[in-house]
C-alpha positions in Angstrom: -42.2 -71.3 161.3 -41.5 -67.9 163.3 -39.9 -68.4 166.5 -40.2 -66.3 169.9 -37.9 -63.5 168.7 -39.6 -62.6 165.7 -43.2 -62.7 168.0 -41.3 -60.5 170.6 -41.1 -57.9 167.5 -44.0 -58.0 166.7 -45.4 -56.6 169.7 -44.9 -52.9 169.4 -46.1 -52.7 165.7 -49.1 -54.8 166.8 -50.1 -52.8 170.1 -49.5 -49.1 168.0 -51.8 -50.6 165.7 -54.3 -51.7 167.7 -54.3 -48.6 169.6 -54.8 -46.4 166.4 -57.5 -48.9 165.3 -59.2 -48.2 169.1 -58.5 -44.4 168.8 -59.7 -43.8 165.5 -63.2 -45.6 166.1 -63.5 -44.1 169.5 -62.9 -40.8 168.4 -65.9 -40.3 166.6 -68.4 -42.5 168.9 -67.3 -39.9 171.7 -67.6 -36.4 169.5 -70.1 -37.3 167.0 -72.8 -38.7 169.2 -73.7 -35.4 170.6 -73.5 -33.7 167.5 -75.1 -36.5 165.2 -76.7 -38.8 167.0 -76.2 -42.2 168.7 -77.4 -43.7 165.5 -75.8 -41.9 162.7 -72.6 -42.4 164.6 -73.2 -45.7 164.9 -73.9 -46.1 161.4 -70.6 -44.0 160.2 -68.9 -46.2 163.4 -70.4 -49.1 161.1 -69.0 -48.0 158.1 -65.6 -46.8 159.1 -64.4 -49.1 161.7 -63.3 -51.9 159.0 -61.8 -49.7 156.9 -59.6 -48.5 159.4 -58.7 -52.1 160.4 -57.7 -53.0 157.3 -55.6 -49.3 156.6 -53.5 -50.7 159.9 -53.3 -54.4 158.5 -52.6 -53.5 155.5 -49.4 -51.3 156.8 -48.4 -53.8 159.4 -48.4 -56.9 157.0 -46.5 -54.4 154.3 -43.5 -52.9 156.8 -43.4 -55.9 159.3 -45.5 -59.1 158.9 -44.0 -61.1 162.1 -46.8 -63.1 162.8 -49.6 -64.4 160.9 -52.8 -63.0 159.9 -54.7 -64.8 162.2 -52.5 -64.1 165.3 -52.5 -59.9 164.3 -55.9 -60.1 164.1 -56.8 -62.1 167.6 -53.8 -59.2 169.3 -55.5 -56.1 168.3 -59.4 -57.5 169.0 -57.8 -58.4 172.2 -56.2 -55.2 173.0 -59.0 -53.5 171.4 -61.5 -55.7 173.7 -59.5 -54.7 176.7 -59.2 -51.0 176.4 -63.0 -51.0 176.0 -63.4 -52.9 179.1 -60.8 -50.6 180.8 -61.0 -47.7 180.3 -64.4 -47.0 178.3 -67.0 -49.3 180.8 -65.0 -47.3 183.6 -66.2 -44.6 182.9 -69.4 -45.2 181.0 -70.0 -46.6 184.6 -68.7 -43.1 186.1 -70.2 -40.6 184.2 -74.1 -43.1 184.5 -73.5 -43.3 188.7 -75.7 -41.0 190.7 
């Protein structure tokens, strides 16, 4: 069993992580739906969104592997969840207001 220390290093690798994850699906949603399409980017969104999650796991659980799979995975949907809700809704909701 892990104790508190190990989870406390775990936190940076995790949130880096998560944010590339966020980044590198956001990315493409903001450029390529004005030059593709909402749909195509979704699809290629789709596509490329797991594959990036599992680049990240796969070089967190390689280099660090502090927690388990389970917890990694419920941090970066969180964070991931959160910066959506932050920062994207904001200013979805922005950019929509008369």
């Amino acid at each position: 069993m892990t104790g508190v220390r190990s989870h406390g290093r775990a936190a940076l690798p995790l949130t880096v992580g998560a944010f590339a994850i966020w980044l590198a699906c956001g990315l493409p949603m903001a450029f390529g739906r004005p030059v593709l399409g909402l749909e195509t980017t979704l699809k290629i969104h789709e596509i490329a969104a797991p594959i990036y999650a599992a680049l990240v796991s796969f070089a967190y659980f390689t280099n660090f592997r502090s927690v388990t799979p389970l917890a990694a995975a419920a941090f970066m949907t969180a964070f991931i969840v959160v910066l959506d809700a932050a920062l994207v809704a904001l200013v979805y909701a922005s950019l929509s207001s008369p």
